[in-house]
PDB file of N, CA, C, O and CB in Angstrom:
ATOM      1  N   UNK A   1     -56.411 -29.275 -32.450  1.00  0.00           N
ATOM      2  CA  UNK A   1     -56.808 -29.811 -33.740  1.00  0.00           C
ATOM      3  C   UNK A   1     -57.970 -30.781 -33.558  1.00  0.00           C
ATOM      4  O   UNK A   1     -58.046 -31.572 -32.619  1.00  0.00           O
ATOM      5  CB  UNK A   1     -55.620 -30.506 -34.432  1.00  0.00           C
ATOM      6  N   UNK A   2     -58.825 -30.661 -34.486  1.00  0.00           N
ATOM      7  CA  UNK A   2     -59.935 -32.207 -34.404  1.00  0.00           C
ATOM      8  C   UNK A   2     -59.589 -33.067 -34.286  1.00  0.00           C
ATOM      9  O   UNK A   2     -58.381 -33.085 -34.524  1.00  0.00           O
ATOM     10  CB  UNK A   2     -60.688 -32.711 -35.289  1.00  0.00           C
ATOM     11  N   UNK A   3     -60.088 -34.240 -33.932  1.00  0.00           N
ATOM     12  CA  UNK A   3     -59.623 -35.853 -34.135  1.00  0.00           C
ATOM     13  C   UNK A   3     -60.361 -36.367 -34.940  1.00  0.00           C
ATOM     14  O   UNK A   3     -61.339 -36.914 -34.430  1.00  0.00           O
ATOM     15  CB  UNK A   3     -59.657 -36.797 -32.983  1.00  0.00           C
ATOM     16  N   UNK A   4     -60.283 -36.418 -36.070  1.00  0.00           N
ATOM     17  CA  UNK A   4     -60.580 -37.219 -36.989  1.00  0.00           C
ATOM     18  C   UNK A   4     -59.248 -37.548 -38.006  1.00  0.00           C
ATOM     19  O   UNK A   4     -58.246 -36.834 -37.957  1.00  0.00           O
ATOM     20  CB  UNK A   4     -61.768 -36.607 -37.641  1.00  0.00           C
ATOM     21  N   UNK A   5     -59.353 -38.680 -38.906  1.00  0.00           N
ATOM     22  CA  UNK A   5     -58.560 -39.085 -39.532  1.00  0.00           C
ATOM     23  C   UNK A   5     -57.800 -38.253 -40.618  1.00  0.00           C
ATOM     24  O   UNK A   5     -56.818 -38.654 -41.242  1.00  0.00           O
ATOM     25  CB  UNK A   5     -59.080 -39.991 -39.864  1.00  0.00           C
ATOM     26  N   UNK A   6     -58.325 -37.190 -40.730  1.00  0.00           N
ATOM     27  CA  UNK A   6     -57.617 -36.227 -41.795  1.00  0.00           C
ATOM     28  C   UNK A   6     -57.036 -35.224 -41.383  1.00  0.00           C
ATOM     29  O   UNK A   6     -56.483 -34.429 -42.143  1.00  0.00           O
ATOM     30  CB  UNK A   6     -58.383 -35.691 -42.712  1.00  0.00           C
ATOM     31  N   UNK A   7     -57.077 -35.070 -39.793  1.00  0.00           N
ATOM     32  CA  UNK A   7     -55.764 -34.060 -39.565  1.00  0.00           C
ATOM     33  C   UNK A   7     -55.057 -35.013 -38.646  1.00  0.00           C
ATOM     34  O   UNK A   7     -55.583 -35.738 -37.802  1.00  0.00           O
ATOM     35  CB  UNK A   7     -56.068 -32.362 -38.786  1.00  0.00           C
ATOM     36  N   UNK A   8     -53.652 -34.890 -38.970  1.00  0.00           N
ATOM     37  CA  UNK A   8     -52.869 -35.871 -38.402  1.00  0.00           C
ATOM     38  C   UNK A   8     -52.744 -34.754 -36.738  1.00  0.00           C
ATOM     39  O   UNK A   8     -53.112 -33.579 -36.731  1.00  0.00           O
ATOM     40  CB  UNK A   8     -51.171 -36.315 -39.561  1.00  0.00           C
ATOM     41  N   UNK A   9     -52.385 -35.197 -35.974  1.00  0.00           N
ATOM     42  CA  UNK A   9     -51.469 -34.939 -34.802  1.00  0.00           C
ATOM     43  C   UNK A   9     -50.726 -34.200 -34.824  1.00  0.00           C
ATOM     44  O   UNK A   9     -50.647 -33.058 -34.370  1.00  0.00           O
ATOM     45  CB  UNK A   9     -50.843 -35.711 -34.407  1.00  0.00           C
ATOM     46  N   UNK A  10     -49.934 -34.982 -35.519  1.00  0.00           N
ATOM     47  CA  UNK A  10     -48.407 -33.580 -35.219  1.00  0.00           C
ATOM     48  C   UNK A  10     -48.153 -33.587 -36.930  1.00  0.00           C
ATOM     49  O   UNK A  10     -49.070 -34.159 -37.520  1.00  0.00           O
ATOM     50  CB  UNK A  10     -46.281 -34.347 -33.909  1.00  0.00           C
ATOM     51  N   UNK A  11     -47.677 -33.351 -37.321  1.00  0.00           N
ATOM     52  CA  UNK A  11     -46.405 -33.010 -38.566  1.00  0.00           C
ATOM     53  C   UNK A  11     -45.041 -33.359 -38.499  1.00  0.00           C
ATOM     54  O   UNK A  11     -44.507 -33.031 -37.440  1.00  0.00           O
ATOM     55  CB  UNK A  11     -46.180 -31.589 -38.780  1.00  0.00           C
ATOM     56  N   UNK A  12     -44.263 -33.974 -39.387  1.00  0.00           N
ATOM     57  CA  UNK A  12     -42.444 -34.123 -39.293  1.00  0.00           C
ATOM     58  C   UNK A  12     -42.362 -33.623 -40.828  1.00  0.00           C
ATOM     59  O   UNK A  12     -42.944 -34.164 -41.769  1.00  0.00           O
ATOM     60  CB  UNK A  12     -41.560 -36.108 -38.947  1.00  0.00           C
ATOM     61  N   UNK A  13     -41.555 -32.523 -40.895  1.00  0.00           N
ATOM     62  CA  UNK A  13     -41.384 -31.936 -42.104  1.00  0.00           C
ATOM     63  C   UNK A  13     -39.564 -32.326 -42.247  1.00  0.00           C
ATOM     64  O   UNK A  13     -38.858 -31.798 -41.388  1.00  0.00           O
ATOM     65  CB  UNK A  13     -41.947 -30.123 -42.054  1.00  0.00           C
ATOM     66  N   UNK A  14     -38.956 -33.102 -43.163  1.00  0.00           N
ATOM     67  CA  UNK A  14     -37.552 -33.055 -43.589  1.00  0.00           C
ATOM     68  C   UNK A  14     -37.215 -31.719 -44.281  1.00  0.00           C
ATOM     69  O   UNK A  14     -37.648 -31.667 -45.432  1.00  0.00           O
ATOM     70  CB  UNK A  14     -37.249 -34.234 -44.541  1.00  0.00           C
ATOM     71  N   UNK A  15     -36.649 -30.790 -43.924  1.00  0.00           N
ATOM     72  CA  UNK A  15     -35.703 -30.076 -44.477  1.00  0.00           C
ATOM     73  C   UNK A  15     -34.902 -30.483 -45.224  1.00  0.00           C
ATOM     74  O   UNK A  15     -34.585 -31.662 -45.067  1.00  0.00           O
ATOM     75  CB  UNK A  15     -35.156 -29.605 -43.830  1.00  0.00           C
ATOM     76  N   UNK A  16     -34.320 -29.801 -46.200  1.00  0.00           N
ATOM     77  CA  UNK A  16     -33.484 -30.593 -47.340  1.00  0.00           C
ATOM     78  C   UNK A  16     -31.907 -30.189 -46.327  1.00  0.00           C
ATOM     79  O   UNK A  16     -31.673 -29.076 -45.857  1.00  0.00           O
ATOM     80  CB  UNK A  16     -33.663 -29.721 -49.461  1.00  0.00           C
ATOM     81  N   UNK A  17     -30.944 -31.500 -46.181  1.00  0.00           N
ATOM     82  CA  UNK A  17     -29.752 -30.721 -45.677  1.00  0.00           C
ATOM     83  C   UNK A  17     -29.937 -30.384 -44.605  1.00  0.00           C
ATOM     84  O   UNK A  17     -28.877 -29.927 -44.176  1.00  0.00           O
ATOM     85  CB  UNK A  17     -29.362 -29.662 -46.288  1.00  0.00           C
ATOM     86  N   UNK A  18     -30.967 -30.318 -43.624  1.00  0.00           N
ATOM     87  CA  UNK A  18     -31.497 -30.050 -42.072  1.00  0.00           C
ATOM     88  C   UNK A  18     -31.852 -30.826 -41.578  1.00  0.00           C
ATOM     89  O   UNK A  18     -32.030 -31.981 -41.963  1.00  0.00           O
ATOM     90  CB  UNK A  18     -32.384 -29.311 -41.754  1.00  0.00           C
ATOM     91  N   UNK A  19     -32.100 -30.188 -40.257  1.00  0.00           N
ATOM     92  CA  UNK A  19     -33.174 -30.721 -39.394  1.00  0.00           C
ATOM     93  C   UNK A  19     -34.511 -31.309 -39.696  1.00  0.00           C
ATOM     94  O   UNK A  19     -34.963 -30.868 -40.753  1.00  0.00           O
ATOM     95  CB  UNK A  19     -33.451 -29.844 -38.693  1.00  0.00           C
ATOM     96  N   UNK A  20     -35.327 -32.219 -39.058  1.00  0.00           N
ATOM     97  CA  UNK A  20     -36.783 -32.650 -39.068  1.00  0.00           C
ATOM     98  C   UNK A  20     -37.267 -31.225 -38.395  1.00  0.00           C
ATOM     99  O   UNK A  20     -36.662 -30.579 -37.540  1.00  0.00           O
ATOM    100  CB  UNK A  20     -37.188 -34.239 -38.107  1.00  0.00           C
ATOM    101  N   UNK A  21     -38.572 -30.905 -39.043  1.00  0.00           N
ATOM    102  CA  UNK A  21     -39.051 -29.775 -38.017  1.00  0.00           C
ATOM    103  C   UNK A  21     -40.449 -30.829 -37.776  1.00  0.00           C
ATOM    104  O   UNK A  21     -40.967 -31.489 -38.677  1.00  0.00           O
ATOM    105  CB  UNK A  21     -39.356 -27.794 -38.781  1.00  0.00           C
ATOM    106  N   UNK A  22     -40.845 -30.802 -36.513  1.00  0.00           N
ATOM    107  CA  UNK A  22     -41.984 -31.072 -36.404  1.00  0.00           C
ATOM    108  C   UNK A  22     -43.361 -30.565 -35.251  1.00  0.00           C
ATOM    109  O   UNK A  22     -43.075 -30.238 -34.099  1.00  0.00           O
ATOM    110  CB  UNK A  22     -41.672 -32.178 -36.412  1.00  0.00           C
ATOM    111  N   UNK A  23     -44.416 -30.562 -35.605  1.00  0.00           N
ATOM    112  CA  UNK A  23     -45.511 -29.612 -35.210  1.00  0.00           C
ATOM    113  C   UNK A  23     -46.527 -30.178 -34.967  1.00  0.00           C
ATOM    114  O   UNK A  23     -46.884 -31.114 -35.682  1.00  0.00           O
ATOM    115  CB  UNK A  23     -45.848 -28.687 -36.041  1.00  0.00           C
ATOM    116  N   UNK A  24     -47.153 -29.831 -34.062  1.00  0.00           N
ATOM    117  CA  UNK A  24     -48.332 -30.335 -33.418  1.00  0.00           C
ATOM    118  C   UNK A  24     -48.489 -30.648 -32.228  1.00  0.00           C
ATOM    119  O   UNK A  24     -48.047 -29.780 -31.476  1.00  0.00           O
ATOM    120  CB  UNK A  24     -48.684 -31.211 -33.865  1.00  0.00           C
ATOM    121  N   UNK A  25     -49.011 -31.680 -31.622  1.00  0.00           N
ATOM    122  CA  UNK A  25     -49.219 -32.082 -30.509  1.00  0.00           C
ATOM    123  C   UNK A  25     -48.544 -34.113 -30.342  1.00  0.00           C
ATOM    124  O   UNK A  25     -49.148 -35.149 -30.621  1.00  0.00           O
ATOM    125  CB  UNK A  25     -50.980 -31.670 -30.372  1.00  0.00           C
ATOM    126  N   UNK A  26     -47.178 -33.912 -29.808  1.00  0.00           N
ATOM    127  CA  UNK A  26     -46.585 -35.528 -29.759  1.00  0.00           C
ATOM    128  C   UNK A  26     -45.995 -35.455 -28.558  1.00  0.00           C
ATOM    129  O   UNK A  26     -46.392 -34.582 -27.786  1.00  0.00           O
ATOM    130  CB  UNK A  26     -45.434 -36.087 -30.960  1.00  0.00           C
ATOM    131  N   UNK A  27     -45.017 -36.280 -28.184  1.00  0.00           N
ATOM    132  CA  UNK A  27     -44.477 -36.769 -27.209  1.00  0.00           C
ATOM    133  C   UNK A  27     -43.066 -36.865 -27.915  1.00  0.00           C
ATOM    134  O   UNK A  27     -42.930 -37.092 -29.118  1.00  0.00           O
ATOM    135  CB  UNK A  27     -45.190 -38.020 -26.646  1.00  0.00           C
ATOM    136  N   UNK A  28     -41.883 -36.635 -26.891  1.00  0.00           N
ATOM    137  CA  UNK A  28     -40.526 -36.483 -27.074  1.00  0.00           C
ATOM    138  C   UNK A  28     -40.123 -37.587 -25.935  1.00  0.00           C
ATOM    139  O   UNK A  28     -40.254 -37.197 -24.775  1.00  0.00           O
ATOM    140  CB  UNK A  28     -39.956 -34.855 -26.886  1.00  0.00           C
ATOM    141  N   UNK A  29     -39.679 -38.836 -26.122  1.00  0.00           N
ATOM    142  CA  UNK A  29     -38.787 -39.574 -25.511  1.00  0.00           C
ATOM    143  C   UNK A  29     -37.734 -40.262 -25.721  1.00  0.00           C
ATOM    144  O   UNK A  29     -37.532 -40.614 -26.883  1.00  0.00           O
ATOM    145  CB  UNK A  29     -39.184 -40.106 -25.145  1.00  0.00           C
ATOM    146  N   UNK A  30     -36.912 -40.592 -24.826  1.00  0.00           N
ATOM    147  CA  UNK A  30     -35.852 -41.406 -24.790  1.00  0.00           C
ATOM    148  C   UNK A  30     -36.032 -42.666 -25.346  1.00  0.00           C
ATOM    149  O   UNK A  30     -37.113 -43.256 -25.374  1.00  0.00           O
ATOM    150  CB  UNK A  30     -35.443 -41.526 -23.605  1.00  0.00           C
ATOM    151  N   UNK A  31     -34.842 -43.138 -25.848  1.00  0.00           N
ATOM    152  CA  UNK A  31     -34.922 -44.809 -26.140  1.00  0.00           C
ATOM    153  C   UNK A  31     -35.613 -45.451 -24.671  1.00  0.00           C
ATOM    154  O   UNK A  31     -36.044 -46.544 -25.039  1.00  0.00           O
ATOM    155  CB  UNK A  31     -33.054 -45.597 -26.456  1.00  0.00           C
ATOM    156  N   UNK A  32     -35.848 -45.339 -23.564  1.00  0.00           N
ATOM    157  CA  UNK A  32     -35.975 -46.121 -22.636  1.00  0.00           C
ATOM    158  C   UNK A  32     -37.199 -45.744 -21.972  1.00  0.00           C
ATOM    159  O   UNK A  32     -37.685 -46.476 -21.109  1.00  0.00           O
ATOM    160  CB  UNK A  32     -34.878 -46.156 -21.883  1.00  0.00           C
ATOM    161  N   UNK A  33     -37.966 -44.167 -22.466  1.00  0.00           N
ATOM    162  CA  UNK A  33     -39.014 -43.937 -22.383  1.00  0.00           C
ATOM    163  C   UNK A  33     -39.417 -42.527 -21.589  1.00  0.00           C
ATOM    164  O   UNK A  33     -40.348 -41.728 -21.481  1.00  0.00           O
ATOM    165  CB  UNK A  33     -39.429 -45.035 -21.959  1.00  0.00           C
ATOM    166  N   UNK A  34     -38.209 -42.755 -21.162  1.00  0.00           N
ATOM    167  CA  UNK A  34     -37.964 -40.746 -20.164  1.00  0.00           C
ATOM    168  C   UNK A  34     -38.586 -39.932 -21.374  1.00  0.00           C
ATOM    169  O   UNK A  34     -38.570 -40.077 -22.597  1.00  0.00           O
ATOM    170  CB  UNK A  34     -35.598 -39.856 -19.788  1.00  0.00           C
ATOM    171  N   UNK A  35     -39.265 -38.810 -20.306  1.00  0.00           N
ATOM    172  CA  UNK A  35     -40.212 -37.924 -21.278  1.00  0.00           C
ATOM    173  C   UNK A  35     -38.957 -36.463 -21.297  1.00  0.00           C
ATOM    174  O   UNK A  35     -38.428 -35.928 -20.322  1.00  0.00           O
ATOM    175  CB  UNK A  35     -42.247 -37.489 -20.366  1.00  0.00           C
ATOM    176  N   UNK A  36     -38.739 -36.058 -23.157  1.00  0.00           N
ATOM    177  CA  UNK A  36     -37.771 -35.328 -23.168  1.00  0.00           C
ATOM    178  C   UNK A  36     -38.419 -33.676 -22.946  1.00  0.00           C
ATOM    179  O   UNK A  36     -39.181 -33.157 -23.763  1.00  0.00           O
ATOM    180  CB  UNK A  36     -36.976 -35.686 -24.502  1.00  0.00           C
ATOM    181  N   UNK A  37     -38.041 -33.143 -21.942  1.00  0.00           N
ATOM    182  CA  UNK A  37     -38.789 -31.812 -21.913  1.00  0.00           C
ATOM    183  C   UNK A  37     -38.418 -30.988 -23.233  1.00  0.00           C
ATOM    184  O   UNK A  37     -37.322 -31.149 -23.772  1.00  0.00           O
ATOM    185  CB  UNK A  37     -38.376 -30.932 -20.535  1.00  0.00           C
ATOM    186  N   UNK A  38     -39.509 -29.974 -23.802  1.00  0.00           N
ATOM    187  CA  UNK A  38     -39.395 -29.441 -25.130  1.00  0.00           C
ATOM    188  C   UNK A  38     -40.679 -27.969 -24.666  1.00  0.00           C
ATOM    189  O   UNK A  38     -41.868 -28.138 -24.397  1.00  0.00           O
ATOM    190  CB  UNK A  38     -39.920 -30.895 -26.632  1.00  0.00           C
ATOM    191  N   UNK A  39     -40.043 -26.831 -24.699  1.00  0.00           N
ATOM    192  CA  UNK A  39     -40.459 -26.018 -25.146  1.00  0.00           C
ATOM    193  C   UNK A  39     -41.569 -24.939 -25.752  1.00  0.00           C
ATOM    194  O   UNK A  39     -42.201 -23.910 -25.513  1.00  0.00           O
ATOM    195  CB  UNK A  39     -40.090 -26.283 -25.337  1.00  0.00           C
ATOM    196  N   UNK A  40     -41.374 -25.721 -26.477  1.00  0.00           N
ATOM    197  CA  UNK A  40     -42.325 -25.546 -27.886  1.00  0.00           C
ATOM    198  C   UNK A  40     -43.108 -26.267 -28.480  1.00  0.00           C
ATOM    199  O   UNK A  40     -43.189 -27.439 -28.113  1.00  0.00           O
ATOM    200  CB  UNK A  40     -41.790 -25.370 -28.845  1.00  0.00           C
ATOM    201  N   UNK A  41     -43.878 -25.822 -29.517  1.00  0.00           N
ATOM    202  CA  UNK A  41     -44.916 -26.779 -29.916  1.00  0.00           C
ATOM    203  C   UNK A  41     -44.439 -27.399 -30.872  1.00  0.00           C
ATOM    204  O   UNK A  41     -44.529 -28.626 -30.892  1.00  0.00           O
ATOM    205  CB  UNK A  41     -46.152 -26.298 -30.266  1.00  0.00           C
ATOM    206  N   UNK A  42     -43.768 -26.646 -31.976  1.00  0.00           N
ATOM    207  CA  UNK A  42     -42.634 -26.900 -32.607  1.00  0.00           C
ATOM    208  C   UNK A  42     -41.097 -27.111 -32.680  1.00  0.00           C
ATOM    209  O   UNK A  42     -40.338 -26.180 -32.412  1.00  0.00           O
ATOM    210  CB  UNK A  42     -42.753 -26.413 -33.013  1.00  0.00           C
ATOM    211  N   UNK A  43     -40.693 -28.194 -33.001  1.00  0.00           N
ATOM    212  CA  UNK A  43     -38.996 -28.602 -32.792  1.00  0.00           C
ATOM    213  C   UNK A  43     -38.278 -28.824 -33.603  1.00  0.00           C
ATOM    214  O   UNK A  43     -38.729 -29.034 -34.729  1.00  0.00           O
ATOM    215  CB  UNK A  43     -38.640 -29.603 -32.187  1.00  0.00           C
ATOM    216  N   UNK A  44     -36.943 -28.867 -33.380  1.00  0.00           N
ATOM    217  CA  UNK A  44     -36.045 -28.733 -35.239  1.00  0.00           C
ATOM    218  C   UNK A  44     -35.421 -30.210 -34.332  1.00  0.00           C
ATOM    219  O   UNK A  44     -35.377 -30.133 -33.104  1.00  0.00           O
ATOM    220  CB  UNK A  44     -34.344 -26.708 -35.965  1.00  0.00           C
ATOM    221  N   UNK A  45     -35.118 -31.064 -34.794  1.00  0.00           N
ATOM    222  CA  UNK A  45     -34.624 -32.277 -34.500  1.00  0.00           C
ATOM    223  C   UNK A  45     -33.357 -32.710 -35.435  1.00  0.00           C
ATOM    224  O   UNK A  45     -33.438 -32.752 -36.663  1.00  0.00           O
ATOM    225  CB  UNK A  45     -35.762 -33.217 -34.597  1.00  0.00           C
ATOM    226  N   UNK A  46     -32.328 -32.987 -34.792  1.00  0.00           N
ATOM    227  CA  UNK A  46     -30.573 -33.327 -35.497  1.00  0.00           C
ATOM    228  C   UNK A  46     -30.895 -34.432 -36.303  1.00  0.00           C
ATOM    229  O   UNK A  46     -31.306 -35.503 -35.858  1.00  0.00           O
ATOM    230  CB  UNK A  46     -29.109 -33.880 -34.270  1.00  0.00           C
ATOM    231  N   UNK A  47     -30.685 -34.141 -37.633  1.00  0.00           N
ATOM    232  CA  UNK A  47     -30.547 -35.397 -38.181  1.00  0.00           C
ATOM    233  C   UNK A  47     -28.888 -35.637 -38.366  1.00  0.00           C
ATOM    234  O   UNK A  47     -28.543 -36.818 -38.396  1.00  0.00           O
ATOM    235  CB  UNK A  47     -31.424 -35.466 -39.588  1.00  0.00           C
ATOM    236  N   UNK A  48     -28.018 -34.796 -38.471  1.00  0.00           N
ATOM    237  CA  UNK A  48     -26.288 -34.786 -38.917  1.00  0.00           C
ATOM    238  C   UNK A  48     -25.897 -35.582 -38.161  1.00  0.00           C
ATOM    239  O   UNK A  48     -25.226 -36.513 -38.606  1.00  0.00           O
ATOM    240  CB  UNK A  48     -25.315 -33.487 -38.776  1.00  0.00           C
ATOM    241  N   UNK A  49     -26.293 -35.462 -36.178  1.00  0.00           N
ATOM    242  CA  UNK A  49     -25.803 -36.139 -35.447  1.00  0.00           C
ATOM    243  C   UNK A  49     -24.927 -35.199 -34.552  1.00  0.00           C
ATOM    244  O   UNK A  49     -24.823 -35.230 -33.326  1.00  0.00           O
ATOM    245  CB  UNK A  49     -25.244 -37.150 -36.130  1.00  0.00           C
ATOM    246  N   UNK A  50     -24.230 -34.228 -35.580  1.00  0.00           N
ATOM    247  CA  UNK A  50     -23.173 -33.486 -34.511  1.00  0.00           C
ATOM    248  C   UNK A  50     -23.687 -32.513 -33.704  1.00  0.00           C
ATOM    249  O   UNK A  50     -22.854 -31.858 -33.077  1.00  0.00           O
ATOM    250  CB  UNK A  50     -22.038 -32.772 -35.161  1.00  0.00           C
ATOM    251  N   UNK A  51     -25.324 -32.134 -33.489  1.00  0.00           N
ATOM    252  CA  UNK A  51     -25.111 -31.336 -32.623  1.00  0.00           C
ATOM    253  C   UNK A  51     -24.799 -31.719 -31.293  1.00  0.00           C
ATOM    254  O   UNK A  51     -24.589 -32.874 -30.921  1.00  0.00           O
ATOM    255  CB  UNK A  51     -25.970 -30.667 -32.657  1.00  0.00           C
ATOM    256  N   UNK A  52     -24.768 -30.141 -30.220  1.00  0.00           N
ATOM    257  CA  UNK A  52     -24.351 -30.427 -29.033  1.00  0.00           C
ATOM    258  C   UNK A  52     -25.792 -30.236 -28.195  1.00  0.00           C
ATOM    259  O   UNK A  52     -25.613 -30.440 -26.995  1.00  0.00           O
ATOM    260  CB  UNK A  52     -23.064 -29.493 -28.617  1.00  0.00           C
ATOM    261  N   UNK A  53     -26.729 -30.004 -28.425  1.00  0.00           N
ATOM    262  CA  UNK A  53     -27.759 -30.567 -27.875  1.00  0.00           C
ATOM    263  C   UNK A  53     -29.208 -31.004 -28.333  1.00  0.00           C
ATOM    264  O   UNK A  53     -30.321 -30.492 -28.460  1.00  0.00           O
ATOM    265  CB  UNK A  53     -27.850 -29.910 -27.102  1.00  0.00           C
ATOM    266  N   UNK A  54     -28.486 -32.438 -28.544  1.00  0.00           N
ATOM    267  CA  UNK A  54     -29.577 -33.869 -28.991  1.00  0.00           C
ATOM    268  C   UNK A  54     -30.515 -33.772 -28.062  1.00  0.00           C
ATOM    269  O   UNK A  54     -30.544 -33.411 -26.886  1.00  0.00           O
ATOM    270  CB  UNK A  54     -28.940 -35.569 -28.904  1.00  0.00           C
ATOM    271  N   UNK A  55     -31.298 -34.182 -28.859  1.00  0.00           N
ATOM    272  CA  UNK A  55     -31.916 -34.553 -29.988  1.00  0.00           C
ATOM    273  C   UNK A  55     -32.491 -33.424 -31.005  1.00  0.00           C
ATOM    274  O   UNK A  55     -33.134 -33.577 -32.044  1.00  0.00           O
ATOM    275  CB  UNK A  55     -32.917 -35.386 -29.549  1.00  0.00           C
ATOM    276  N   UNK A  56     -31.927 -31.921 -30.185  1.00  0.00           N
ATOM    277  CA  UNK A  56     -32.472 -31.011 -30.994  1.00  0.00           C
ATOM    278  C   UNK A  56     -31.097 -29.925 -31.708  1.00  0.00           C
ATOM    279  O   UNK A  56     -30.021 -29.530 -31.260  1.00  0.00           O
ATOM    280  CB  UNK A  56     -33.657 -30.206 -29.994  1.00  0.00           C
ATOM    281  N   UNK A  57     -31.775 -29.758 -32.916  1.00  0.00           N
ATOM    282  CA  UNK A  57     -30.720 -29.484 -33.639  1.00  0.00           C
ATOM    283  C   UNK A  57     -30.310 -27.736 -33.447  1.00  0.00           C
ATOM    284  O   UNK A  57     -31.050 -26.775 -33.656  1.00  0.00           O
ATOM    285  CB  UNK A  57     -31.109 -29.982 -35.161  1.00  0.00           C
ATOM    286  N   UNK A  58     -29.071 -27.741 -33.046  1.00  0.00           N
ATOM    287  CA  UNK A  58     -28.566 -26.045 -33.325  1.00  0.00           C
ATOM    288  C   UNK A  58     -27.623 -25.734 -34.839  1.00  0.00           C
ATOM    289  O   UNK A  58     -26.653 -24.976 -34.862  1.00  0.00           O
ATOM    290  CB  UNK A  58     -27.344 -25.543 -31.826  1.00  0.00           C
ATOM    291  N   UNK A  59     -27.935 -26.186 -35.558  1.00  0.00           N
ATOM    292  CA  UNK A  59     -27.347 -25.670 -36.766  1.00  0.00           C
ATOM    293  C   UNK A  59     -26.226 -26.061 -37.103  1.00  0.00           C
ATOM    294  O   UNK A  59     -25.718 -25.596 -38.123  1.00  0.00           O
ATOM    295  CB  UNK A  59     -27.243 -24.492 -36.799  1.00  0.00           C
ATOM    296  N   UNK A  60     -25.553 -27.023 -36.322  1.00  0.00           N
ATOM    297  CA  UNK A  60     -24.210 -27.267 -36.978  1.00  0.00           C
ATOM    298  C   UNK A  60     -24.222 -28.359 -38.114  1.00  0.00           C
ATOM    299  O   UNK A  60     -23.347 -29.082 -38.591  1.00  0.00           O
ATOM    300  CB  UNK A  60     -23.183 -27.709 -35.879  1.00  0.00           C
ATOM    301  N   UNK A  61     -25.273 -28.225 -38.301  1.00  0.00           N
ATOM    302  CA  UNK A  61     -25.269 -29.152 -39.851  1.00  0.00           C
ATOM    303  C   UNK A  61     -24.659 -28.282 -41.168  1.00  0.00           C
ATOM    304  O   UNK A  61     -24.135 -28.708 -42.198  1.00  0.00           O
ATOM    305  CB  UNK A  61     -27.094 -29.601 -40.352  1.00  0.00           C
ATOM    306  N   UNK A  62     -24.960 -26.753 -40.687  1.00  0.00           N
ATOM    307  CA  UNK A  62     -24.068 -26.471 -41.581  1.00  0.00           C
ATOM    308  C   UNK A  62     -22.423 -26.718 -41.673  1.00  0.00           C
ATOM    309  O   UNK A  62     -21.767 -27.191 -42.601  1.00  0.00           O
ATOM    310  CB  UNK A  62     -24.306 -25.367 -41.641  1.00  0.00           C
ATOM    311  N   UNK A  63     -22.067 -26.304 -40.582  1.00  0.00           N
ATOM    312  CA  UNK A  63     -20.742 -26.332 -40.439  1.00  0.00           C
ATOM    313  C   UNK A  63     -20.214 -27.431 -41.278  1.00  0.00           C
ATOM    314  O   UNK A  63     -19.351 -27.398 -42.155  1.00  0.00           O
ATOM    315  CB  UNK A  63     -20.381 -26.445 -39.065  1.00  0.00           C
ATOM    316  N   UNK A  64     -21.121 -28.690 -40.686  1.00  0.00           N
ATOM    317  CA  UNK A  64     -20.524 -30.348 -40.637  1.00  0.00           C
ATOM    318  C   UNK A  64     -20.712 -30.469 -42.330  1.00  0.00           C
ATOM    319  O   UNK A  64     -20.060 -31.228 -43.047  1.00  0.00           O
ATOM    320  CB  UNK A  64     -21.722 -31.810 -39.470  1.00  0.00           C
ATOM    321  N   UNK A  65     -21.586 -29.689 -42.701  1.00  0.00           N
ATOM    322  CA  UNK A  65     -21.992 -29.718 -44.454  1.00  0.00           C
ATOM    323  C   UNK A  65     -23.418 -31.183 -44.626  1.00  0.00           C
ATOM    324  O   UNK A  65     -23.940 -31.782 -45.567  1.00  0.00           O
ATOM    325  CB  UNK A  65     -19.957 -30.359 -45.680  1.00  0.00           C
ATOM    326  N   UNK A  66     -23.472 -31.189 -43.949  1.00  0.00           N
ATOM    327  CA  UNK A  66     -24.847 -32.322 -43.520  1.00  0.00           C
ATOM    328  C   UNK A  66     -25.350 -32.853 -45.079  1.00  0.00           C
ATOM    329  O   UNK A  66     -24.183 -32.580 -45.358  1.00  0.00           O
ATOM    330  CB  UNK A  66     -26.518 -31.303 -42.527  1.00  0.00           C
ATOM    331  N   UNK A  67     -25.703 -33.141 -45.827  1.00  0.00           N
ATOM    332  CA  UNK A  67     -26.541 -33.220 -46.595  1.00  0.00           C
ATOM    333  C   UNK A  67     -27.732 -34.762 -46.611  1.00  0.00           C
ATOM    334  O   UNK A  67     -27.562 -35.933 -46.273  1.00  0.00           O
ATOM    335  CB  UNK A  67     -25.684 -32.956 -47.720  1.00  0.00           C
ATOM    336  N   UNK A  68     -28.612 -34.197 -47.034  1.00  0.00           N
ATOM    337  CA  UNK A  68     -29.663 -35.327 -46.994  1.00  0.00           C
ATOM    338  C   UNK A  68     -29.922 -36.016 -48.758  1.00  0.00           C
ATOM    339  O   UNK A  68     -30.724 -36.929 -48.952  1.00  0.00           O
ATOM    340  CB  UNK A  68     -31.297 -34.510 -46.270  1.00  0.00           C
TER     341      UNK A  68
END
């Protein structure tokens, strides 16, 4: 992407009832600063809490009935 002030970096999109999806080019770390390995360019991120692997979300927000 350019660097100028009108395209941001990355993207964090809220899903209604989901995950954050977010896109672009950022950094994934720990509270303490460990760099979280990721994949993709794009990531679905837990907001419910219950998934089983945080910080990224596998869908059990449905289960849990999540709502935002």
């Amino acid at each position: 992407m350019p660097d100028d002030e009108s395209t941001p970096a990355a993207t964090i999109t809220p899903y209604r009832d989901g995950p954050l999806l977010v896109r672009g080019d950022f950094a994934l770390v720990t509270p303490e600063g460990e760099p979280i390995e990721r994949r993709r360019g794009t990531v679905a991120l837990c907001r419910c809490g219950k998934s089983a692997i945080k910080p990224f979300c596998d869908g059990t927000h449905k289960v849990a009935r999540f709502r935002s």
